[in-house]
C-alpha positions, 0 to 999 in steps of 0.5 A: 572840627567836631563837638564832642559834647554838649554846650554846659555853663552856669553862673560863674562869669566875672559878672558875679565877681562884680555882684559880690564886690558891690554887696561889699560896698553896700555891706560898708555903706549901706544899700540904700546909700550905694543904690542913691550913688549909683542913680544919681552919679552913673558916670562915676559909678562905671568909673568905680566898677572899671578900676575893679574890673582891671584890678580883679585881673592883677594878682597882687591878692595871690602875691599877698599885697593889698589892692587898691580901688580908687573911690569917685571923690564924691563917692565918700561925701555922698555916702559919708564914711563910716566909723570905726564901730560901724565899719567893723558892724558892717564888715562883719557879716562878710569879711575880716574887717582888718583886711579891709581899710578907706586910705586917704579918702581915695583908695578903698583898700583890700587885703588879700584875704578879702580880695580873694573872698570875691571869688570863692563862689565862682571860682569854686562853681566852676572847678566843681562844674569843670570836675563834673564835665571831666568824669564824662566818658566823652570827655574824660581823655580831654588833655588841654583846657584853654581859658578865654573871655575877659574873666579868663585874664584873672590872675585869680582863677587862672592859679585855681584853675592850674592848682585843680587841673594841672596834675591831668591837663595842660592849661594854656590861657592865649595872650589878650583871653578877652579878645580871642572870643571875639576873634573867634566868633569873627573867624567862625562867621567867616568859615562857618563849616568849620565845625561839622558836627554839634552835640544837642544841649537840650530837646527840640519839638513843636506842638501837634495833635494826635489821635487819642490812644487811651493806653498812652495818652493823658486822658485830660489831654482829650479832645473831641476834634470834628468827631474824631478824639485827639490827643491835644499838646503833644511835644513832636521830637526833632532833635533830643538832647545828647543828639549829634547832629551834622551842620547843614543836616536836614530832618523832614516831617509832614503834617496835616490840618486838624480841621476840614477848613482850616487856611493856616496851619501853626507849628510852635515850637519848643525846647524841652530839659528832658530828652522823654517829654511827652508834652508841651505842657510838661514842666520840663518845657519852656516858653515857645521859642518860635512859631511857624505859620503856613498859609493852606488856602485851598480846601477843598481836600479837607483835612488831607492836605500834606503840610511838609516841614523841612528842620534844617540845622545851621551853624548857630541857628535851625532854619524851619520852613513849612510848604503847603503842597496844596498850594505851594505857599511856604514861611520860614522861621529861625530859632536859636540853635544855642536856645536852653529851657 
């Protein structure tokens, strides 16, 4: 099994759905009442979000029912409910407030048009995001999306998703979506080989000094290193963005110190949006994601002392590992095969 491109997403999980059910709330009862309800009564409050997580996979909003999320019997006291005026206020800036009633003083209750409403932002983020993937020559013949992970048993984005791809591909969502990633990770754990092959999300380097050539280097970048002019904050390119690169593939460096008595040498590394960055101070650049360290004790052949860096790319994760020749000392480190800037 290969990948074919490379690892994409955004904020479009059913966390988000989630969010805007909570401004909802706040929006009816005010934030600072709903925040004081939240602190105060966790247990309760879990209790509220779990109804809605198990409601927002229904699709009584699709079959134009109202749905109904059952309130902590506290939740009314502690907030007090508002009048009519007020609800009609508050609602206003958010939704038809005829969609949307308390019933009985244990149930809020939302109408289709509401319920829906929670989902348009993401649900249309990801049918925008999925259209964008689609036009990709790599992808462009894909004929069979599958839905998985919890948000995936939404009856709700399940519909958007079939109404948008239908007409070009086949949807299949498997039975319990939620559980098929789990399973997935624990079969990939087992069989780790089974992918062969990856598609580099973003760039991969680490930090070194070079000689300064005035004609390609940033002239701020100088520096003077034991009489000779380096150029400092150079991002050395492992892998670039787009890159395939095969499970268990192994890409070799060798480096040297900077200075005659130096005992350690550092290589931090970095991960970079632009597949062209030139430095590890550029704004395309992210925080170091790890920073390998070799002992080089003896010194005695100054700066001509080879440092061999071996990148080795597993599953889900890079492996580096560094070897002074000198001395044979050697460290390892792990970065996040997955890492994003």
């Amino acid at each position: 099994m290969k990948e074919i491109y490379q690892v994409t997403g955004g904020a479009y999980g059913g966390i988000y759905v989630d969010e805007k059910f909570e401004k909802l709330l706040e929006n009816l009862f005010g934030i600072r009442k709903v925040k004081e309800y939240r602190i105060k009564f966790p247990a309760e409050w879990l209790r509220l979000m779990n109804d809605f997580e198990m409601k927002k996979r229904g699709r009584r909003a699709l079959d134009g029912k109202i749905t109904r999320i059952t309130l902590p019997r506290n939740f009314l006291e502690m907030v007090s409910a508002p009048s009519s005026s007020d609800l009609a206020t508050r609602l206003s800036k958010s939704c038809n407030f005829h969609d949307v009633e308390i019933y009985n003083d244990e149930f809020l209750c939302l109408g289709p048009e509401t319920m829906k409403s929670l989902f348009d932002p993401v649900v249309n983020g990801i049918i925008c995001h999925m259209r964008e993937l689609l036009s990709k020559p790599a992808i462009n013949n894909v004929s069979c999306l599958f839905m998985v992970g919890g948000f995936a048993e939404s009856v709700i984005l399940q519909e958007a998703i079939k109404t948008a791809f239908r007409s070009r591909c086949r949807v299949l969502v498997p039975n319990s979506a939620g559980i098929a990633v789990v399973q997935g990770a624990t079969m990939f754990g087992q069989k780790p080989t089974i992918v062969t092959s990856r598609v580099m999300s973003t760039t991969y380097g680490f930090d070194v000094h070079r000689n300064f050539d005035p004609n390609l280097h940033d002239p701020k970048k100088r520096v003077v290193v034991e009489g000779i002019a380096k150029c400092k904050d150079i991002f050395d390119v492992v892998v670039k963005e787009n890159d395939v690169v095969e499970v268990g593939e192994t890409k070799r460096f060798t480096r040297l110190p900077l200075y005659n008595d130096q005992t350690e040498v550092r290589f931090p590394f970095y991960t970079s949006t632009d597949p062209n960055v030139k430095y590890t101070t550029d704004s395309s650049v992210g925080p170091s994601i790890g920073k390998l360290v070799v002992d080089s004790p003896d010194t005695s052949e100054g700066r001509k002392r080879s440092i061999r860096l071996c990148i080795f790319f597993g599953g889900t994760e890079i492996k580096a590992t560094g070897i002074d020749e000198t001395s044979g000392s050697a460290a390892t480190v792990y970065l996040d095969f997955l890492t994003k800037s």
